[in-house]
Backbone as JSON Lines, residues from 0, in Angstrom:
{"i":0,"aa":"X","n":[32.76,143.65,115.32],"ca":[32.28,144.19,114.06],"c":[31.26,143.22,113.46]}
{"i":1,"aa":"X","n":[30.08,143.72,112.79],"ca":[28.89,143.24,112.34],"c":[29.41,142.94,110.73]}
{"i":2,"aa":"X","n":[29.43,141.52,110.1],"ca":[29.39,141.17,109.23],"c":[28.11,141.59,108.26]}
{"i":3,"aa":"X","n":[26.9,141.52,109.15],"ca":[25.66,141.66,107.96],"c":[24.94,143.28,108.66]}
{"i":4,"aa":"X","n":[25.1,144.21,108.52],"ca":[23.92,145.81,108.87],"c":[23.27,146.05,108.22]}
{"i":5,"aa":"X","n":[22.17,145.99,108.57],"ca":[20.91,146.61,107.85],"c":[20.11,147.05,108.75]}
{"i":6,"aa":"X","n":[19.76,148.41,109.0],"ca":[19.28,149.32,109.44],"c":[17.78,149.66,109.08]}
{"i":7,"aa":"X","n":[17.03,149.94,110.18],"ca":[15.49,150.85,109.85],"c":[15.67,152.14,109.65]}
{"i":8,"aa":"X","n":[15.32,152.52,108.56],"ca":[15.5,153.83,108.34],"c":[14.75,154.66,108.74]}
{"i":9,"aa":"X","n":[14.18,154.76,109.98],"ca":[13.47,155.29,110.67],"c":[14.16,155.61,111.86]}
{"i":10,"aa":"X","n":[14.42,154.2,112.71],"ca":[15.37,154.51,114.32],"c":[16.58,153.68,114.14]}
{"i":11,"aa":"X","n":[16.99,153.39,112.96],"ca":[18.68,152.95,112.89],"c":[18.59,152.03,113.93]}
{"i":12,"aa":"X","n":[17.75,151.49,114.06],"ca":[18.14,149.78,114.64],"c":[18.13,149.03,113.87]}
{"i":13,"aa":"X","n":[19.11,148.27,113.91],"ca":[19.31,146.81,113.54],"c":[18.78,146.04,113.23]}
{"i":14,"aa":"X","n":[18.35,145.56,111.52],"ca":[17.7,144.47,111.43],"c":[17.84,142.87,111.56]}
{"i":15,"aa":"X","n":[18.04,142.2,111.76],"ca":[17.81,140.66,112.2],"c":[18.09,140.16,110.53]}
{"i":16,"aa":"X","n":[19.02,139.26,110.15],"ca":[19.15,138.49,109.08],"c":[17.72,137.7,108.91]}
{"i":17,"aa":"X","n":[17.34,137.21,109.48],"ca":[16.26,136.62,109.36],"c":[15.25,137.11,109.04]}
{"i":18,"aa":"X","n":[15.24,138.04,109.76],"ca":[13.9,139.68,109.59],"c":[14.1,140.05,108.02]}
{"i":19,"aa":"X","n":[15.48,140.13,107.72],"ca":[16.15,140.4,106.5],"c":[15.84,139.84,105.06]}
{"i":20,"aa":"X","n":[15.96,138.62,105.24],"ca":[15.68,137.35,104.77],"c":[14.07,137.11,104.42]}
{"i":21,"aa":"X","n":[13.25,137.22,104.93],"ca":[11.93,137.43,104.93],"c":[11.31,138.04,104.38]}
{"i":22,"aa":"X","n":[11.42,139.79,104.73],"ca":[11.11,140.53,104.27],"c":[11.47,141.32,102.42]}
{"i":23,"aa":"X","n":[12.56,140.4,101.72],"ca":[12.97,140.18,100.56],"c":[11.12,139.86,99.73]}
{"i":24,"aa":"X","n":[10.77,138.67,100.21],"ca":[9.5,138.45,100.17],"c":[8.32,139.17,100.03]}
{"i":25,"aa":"X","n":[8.17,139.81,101.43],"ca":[7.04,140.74,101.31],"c":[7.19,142.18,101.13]}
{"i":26,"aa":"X","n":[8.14,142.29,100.41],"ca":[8.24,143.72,99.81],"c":[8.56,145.26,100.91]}
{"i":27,"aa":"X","n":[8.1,144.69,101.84],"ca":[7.86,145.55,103.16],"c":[8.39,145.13,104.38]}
{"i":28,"aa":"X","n":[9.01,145.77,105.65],"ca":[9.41,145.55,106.64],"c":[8.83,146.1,107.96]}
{"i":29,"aa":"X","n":[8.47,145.72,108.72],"ca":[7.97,146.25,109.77],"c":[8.66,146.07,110.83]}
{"i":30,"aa":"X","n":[9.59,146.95,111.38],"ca":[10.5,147.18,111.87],"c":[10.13,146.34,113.32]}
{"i":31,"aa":"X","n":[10.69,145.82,114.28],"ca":[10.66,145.23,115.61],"c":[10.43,145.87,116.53]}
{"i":32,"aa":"X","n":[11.25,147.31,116.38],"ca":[11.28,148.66,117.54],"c":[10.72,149.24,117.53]}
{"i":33,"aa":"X","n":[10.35,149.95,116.28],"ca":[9.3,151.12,116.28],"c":[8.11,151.07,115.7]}
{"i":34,"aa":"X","n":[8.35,149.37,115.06],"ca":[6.88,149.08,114.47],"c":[6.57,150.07,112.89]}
{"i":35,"aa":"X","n":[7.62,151.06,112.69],"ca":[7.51,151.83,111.1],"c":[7.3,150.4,109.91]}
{"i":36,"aa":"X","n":[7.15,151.08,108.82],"ca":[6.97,149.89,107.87],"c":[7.88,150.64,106.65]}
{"i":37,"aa":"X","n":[9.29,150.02,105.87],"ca":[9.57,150.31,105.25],"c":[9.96,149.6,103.85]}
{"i":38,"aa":"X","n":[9.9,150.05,102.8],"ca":[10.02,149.2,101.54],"c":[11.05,148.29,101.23]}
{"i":39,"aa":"X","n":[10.92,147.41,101.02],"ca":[12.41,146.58,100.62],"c":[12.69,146.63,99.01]}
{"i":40,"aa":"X","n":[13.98,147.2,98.91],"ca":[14.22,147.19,97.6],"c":[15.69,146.18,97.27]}
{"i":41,"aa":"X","n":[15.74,145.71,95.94],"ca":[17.32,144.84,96.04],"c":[18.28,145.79,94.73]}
{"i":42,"aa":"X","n":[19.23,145.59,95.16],"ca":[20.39,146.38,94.51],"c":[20.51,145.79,92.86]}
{"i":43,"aa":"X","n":[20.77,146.4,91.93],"ca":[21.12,145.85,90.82],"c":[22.15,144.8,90.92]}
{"i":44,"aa":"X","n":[23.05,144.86,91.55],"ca":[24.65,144.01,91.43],"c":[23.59,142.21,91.72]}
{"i":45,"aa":"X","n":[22.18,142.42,92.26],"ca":[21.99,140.7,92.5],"c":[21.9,139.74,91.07]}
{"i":46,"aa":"X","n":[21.7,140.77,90.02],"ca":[21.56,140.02,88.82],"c":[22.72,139.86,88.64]}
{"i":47,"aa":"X","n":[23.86,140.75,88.68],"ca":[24.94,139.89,88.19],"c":[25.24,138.49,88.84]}
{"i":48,"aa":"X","n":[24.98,138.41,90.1],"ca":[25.45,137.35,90.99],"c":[24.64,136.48,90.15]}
{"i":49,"aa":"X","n":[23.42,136.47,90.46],"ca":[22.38,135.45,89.69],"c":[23.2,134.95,87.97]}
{"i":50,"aa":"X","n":[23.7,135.59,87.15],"ca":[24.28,135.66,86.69],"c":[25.46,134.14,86.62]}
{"i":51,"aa":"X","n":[26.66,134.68,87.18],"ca":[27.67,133.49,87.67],"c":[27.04,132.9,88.57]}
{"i":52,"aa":"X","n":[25.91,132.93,89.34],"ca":[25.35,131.29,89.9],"c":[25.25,130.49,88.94]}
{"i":53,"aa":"X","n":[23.89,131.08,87.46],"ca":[23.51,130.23,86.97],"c":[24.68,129.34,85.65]}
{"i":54,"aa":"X","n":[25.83,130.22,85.72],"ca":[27.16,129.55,84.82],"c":[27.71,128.45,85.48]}
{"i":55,"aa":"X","n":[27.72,128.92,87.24],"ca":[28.48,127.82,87.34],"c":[27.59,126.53,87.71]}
{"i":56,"aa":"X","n":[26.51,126.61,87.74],"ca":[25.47,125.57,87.82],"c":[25.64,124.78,86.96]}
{"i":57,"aa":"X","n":[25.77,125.64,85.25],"ca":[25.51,124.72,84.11],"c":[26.94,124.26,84.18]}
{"i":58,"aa":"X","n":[28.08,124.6,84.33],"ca":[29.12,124.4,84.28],"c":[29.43,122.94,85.57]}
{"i":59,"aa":"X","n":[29.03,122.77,86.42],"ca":[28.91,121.97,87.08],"c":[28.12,120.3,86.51]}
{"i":60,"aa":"X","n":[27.11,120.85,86.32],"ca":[25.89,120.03,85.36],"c":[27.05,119.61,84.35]}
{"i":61,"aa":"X","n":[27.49,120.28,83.76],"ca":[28.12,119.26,82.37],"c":[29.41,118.66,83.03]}
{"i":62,"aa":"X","n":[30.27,119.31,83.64],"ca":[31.31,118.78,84.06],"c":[30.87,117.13,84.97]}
{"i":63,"aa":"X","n":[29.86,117.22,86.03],"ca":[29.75,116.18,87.24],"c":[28.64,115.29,86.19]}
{"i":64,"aa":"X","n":[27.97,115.03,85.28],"ca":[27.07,114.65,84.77],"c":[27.92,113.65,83.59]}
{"i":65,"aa":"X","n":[28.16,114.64,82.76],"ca":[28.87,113.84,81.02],"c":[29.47,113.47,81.08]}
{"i":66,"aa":"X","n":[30.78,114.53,81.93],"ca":[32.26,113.65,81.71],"c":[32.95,113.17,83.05]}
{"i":67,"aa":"X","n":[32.48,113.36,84.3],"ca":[32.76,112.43,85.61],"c":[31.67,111.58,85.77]}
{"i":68,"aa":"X","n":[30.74,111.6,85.98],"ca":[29.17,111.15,86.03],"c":[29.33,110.82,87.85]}
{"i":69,"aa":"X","n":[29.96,111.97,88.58],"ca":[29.89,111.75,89.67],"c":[28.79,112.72,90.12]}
{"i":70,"aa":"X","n":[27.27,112.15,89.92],"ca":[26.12,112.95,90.38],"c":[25.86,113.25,91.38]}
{"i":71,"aa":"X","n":[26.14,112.82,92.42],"ca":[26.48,112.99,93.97],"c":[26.64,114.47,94.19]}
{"i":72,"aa":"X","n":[28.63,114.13,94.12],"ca":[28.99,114.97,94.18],"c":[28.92,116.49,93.57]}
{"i":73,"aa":"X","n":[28.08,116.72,92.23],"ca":[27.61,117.86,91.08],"c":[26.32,118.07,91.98]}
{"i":74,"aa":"X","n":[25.91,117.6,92.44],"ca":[24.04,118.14,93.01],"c":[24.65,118.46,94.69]}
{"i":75,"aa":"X","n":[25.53,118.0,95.34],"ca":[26.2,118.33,96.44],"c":[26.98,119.91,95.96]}
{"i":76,"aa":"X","n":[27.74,120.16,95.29],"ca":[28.35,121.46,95.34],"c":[27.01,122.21,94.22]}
{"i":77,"aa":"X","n":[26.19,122.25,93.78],"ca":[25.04,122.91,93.65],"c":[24.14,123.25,94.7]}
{"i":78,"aa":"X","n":[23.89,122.23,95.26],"ca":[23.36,122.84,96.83],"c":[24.32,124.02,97.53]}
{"i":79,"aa":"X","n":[25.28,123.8,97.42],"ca":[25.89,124.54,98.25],"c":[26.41,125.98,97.8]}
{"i":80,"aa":"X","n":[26.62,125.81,96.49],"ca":[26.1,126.86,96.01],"c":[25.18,127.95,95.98]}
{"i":81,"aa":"X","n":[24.11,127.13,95.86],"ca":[22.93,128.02,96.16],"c":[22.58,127.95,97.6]}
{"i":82,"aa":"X","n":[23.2,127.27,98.79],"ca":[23.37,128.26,99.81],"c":[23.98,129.1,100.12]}
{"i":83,"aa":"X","n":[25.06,129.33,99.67],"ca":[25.59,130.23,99.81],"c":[25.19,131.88,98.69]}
{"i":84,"aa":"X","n":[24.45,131.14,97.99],"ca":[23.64,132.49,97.09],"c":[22.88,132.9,98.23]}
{"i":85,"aa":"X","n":[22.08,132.0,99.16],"ca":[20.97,132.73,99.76],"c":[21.38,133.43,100.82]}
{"i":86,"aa":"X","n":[22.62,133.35,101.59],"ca":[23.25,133.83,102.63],"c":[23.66,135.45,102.32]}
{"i":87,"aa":"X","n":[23.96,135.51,101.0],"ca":[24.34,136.67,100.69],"c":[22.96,137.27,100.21]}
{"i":88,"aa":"X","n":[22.04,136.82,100.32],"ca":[20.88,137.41,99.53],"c":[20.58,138.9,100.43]}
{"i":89,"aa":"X","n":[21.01,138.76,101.77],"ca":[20.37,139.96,102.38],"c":[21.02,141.34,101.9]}
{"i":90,"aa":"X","n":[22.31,140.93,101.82],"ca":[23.32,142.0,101.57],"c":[23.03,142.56,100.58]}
{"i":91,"aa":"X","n":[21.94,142.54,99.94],"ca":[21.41,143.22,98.52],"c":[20.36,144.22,98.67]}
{"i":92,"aa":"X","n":[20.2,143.83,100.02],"ca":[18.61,144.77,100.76],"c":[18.96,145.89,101.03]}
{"i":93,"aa":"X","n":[17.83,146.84,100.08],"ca":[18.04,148.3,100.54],"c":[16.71,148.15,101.14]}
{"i":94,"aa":"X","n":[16.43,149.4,102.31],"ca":[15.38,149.46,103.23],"c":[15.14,151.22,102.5]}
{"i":95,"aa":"X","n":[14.13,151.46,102.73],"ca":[13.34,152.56,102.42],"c":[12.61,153.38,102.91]}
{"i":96,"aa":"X","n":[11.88,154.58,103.34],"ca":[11.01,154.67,104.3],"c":[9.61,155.04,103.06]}
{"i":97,"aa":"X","n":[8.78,154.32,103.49],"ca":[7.72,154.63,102.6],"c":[7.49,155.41,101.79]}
{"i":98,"aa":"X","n":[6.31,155.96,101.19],"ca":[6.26,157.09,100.26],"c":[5.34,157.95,101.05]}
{"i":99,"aa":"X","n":[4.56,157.59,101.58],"ca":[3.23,158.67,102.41],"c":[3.75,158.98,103.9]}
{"i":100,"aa":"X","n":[5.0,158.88,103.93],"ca":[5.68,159.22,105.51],"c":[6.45,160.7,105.46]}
C-alpha cells in the first residue's frame, strides 16, 4: 500500500513525490507518461497546518530561548518541524486537468 497517491488526471498514473513536490511551485504539472499538463491546486486544510506550525514554532522560541536557553536544541526541533511540514506538503496537492482540454 502507497502511503503518498497522486494521480494524473488524465492516465491515472502515478505521480512521483518529488514530481509532487516541485510542481507545488510551478503551478502546473506535466505529467511523465503522457506528457498532459495539469494545474496544481492546494487544499484549504494547508492553512490550518501552517497554522499549528507557526504556534508551535513560537511556542518553542519562548520555551528553548527565555526559560531553558537551550538554543541548540529549540532551532534543532524547529528544523524538524518544518521538515516534517514539507513532507506532508504534497498531500495537499490537488491535480486538475486544465481549462482548454
Amino acid at each position: 500500500m502507497k502511503i503518498f497517491s497522486l494521480k494524473c488526471p488524465h492516465c491515472d498514473e502515478s505521480v512521483g513525490f518529488v514530481n509532487a513536490f516541485q510542481s507545488k511551485a510551478n503551478r502546473e504539472l506535466v505529467c511523465p507518461r503522457c506528457g498532459q499538463i495539469s494545474n496544481v491546486l492546494l487544499k484549504a486544510k494547508i492553512a490550518d497546518v501552517l497554522k499549528v506550525l507557526a504556534v508551535l514554532v513560537g511556542l518553542i522560541v519562548v520555551i528553548f530561548s527565555l526559560f531553558l536557553r537551550y538554543y541548540i536544541w529549540g532551532a534543532g526541533l524547529i528544523i524538524l518541524l518544518f521538515l516534517a511540514f514539507y513532507l506532508q506538503v504534497p498531500r495537499f496537492i490537488i491535480l486538475k486537468k486544465k481549462n482548454g482540454e
